[in-house]
N, C-alpha and C positions, 0 to 999 in steps of 0.2 A: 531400578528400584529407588524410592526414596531412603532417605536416612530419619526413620521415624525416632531413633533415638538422639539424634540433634535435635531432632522439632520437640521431643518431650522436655530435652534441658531447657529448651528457651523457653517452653509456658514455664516452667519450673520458677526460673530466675521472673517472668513475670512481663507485663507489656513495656516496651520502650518505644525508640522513632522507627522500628523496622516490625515489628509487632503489634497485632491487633488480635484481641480475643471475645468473642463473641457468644453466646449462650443462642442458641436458637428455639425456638418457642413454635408449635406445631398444633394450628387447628383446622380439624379435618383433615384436607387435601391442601393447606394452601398454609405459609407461611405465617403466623401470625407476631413476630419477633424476632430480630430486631426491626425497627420500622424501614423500609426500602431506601428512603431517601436518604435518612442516617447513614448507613452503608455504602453507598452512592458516595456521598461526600468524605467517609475515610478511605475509600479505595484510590479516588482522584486525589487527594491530599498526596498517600504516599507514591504514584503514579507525576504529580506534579513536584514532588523532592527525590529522594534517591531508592524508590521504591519500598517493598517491603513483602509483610506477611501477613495474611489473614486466615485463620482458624476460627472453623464454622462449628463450634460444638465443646467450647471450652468457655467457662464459667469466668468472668474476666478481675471480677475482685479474689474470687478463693482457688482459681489457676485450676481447679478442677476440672476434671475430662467427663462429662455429664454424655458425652454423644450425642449423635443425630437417630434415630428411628430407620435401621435397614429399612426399611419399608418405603420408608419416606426422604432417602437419601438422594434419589433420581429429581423428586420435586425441589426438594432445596438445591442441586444443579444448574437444575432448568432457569431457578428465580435469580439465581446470581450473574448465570449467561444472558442472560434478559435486560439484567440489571447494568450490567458492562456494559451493553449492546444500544439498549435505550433510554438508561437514566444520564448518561455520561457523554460529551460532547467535549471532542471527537470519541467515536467508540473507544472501551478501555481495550485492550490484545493481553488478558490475564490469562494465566494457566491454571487450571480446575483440578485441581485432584484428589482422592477419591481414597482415605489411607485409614486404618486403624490403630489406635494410640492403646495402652493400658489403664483402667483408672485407678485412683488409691487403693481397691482389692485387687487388682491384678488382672483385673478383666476386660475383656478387649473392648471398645466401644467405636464406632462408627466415627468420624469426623469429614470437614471438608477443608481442604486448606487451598489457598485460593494464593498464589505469587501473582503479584505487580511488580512489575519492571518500572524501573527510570524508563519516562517515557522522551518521545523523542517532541512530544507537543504539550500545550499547556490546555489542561482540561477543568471544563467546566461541569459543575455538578448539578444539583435540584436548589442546593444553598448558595451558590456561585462558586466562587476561585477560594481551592484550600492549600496548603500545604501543611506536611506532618512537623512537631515540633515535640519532640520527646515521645514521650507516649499518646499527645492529644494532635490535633488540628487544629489552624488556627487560619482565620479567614487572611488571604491574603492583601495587603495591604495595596493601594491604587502605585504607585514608586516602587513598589516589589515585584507588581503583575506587568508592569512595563517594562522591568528589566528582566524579568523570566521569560516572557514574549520574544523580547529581543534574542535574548541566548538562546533560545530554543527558534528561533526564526521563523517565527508567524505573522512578526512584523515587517518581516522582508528588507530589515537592516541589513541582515546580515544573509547573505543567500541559502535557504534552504539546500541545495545541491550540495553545499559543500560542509555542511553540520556533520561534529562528530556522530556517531551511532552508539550510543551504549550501551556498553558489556560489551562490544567488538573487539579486538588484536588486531595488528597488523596482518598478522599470520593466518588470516580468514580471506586474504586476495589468494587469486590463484595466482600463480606465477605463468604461468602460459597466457593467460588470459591480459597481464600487466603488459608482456614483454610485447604487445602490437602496438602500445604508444610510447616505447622508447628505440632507438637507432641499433640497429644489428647488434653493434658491438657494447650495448649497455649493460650496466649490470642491476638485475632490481635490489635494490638498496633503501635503506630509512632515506636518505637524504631523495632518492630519485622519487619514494612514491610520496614525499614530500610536497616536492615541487610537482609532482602529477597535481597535486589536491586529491588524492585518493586515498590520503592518511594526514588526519589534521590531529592536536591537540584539544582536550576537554576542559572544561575548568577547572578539573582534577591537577591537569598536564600530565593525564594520561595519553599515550600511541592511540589512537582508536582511527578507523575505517570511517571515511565518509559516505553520504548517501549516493554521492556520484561513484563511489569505489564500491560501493557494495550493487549497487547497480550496474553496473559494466564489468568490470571486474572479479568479481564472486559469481562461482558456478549456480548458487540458489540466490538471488534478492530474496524471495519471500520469507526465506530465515528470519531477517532482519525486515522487510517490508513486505507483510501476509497480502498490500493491495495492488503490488505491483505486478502484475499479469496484463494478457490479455483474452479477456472471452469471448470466445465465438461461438456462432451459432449458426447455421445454414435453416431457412425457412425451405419447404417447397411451396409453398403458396403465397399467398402476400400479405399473409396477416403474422401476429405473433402468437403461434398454439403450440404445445407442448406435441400436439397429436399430431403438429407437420412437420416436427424436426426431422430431419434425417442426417445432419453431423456437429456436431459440439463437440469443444478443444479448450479446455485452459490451457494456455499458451506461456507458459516461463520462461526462466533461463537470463542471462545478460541482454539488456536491451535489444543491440544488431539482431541477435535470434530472435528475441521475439517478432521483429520486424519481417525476415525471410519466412519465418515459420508459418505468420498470418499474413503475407502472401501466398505463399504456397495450400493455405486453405481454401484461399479466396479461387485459385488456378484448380484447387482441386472437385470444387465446389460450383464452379462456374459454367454456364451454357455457353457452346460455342458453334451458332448456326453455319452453317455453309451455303454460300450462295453461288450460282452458276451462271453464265454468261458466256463468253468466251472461252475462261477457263475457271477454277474454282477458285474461290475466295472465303476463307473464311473470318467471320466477323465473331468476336468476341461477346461474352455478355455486358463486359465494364472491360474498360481500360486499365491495364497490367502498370501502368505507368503511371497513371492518377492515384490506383490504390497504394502503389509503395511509400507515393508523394507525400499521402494522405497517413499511412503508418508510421511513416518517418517523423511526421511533423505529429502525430499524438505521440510516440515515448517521448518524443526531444521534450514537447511543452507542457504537458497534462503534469498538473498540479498533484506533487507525490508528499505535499503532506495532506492530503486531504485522506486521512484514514479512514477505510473501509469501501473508497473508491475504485473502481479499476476501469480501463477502459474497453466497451463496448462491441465487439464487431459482430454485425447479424445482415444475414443473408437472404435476400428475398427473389421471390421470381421477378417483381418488378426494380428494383432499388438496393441498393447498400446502405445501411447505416451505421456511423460509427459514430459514440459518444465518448467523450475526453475528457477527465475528471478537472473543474477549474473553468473561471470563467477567462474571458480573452485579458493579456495582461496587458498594465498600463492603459493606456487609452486607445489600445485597438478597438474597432469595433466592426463588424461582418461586411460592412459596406467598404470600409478599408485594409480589408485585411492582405490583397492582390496589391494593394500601390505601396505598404509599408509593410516592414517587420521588427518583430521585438521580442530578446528571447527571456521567458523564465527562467531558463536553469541553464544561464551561460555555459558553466564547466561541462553539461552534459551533452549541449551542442558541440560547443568546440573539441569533445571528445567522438564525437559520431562523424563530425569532419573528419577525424582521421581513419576511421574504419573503412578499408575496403567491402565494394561490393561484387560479390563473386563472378568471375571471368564467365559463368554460364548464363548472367544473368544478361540480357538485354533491356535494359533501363537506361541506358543515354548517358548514365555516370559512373565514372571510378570509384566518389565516397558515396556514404551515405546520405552527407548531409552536406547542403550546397547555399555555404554564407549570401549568396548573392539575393538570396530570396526569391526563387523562379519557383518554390514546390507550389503555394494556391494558383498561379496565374495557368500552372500546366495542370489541377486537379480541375482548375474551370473549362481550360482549352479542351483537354485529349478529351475530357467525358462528357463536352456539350459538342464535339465535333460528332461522336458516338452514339449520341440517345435521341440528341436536337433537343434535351432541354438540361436550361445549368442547372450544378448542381444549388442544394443551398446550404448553406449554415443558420442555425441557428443556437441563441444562449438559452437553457432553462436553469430556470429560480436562480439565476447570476450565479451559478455553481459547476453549470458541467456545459460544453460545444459539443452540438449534434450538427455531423455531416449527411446528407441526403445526396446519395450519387445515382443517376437514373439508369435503368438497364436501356441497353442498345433495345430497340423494337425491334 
């Protein structure tokens, strides 16, 4: 339950840097007030500083509780999720809520109050780059949007992977899940998940969980990173139709799982001929080795701040395809990718290095994740030895790597 009697003192005392009050204005069926873009740019404002509060139905000079129209409460939702989703770049990740206040008679009136988080990226609006400053916004300045960039690591000063999370605790790692990157006899400790990089300091110098700790580490990332999954999808035909699916899986959990788990779809999902000769043979639809290769290397590299990304996996009678959010880093590019490597998110590699993979698993390796760089030249090998044709890569809109793996004929 919320505390609608805190949220009434704060309209009370009136808007500051963590408050925003809004009067909503209703023609017809469709919003006619506050203007969308307006809204837009104070949501990103306190989304780009240390978040805040917005209250959809409160009169913002005489702090009055005016409501929203029951009626019309589903459509001002709609317009706000709409608004997070497509006025705001990268998506805003607000929580919408749905609560009843009393107004100066005592009587209950409808509202919407709408919480933004400190975000973990720096968002653009319909007006550009804002941040909140008291009770107003104020466009951010060219020297201020470079150093918030920077702290927030979208200029890749500072490695994404290992950015604080905020509003996280240390106390949000699991401890089972800690104790596979430290020695038998460790103890998990401030100083040990330190030196992990699985708990870094904020500008606060606050404790907080990094994106490599809340991704390995924590029994749910989505808590904390609603796009890190991965979806599958099994076609039975060869095109993409709703009317041919026959299995789909969001696939969560700490990275390593996601990886066995969207194997084990791909093994449970797959065609496996048999051929006879002498004695029986049976041949696979894809290669069990190229596909791990190939999951291994999307959690390790797929670009986790690209919010509201996740990566890809769909199933087809003829082909696999997996998309990976991010374009190829550095100056890799599809024709080079088998002769060289280059990791985005070092700490997340170097942590999947150490992960075993399970004694039942027949994959040719111990870890998961294998420095040497062998995983594209065996995703090209095992699955052109398999089908007779390689696979490909390709980049779209310099934002997301699609793999094309071909089924055995």
């Amino acid at each position: 339950m919320r505390d609608t009697e805190a949220l009434a003192r704060r309209i009370r005392l009136g808007e500051d840097s963590t408050l925003e009050l809004k009067r909503i204005l209703i023609a017809g069926n469709e919003v006619a007030g506050p203007k969308r873009n307006d809204l837009a740019d104070e949501m990103a404002a306190m989304a780009n500083s240390r978040g805040g509060t917005l209250v959809l139905g409160v009169a913002d000079k005489t702090r009055e509780v005016v409501g929203i129209p029951l009626k019309r409460l589903d459509i001002v939702e709609a317009w706000v999720r709409q608004m997070c989703n497509d006025s705001v770049k990268p998506p805003l990740d607000a929580e919408i809520n749905k609560l009843e206040l009393s107004d100066s008679d005592g009587e209950l009136r409808s509202v919407i109050e709408v919480v933004v988080p400190r975000s973990l990226f720096v968002h653009e609006s319909p007006g550009g780059y804002f941040r909140r400053i008291g009770s107003s916004k104020r466009r951010l300045p060219a020297e201020v949007l470079a150093r918030l960039l920077q702290e927030r690591s979208q200029s890749r000063i500072i490695r994404f992977d290992e950015t604080p999370i905020p509003g996280s605790t240390p106390e949000d790692l699991s401890g089972r899940l800690v104790r596979r990157f430290l020695s038998p006899d460790a103890e998990v400790t401030p100083t040990a998940l330190r030196k992990l990089r699985l708990v870094a300091y904020d500008e606060d110098d606050v404790a907080r969980i990094t994106v490599s700790g809340a991704l390995l580490c924590s029994s749910s990332p989505t808590d904390w990173m609603p796009h890190a999954y991965v979806q599958a999808v099994s076609y039975a035909g060869e095109r993409r139709d709703v009317n041919y699916q026959t299995d789909a899986r969001d696939i969560g959990g700490p990275l390593d799982n996601q990886i066995f788990q969207a194997l084990r779809f791909v093994r449970r999902n797959m065609l496996v001929r048999a051929t006879k000769k002498t004695a029986r043979v049976d041949r696979p639809q894809f290669s069990e080795r190229a596909v791990f290769e190939a999951l291994a290397n999307a959690v390790a590299h797929r670009d986790y701040s690209m919010a509201g990304a996740r990566i890809r996996l769909h199933m087809f009678a003829d082909r696999l395809e997996l998309y990976v959010p991010g374009s190829l880093a550095n100056t890799l590019t599809t024709d080079s990718m088998h002769l060289r490597q280059y990791s985005r998110n070092e700490l997340i590699v170097s942590m999947l290095a150490r992960c075993s993979v399970p004694a039942d698993e027949s994959l040719g390796r111990s870890r998961i994740m294998d420095r040497r760089g062998d995983g594209v030249p065996i995703i090209l090998g095992d699955s052109t030895d398999l089908s007779g044709r390689v696979p490909e890569y390709t980049i779209i809109d310099e934002s997301e790597l699609r793999l094309v793996v071909w089924a055995a004929s």
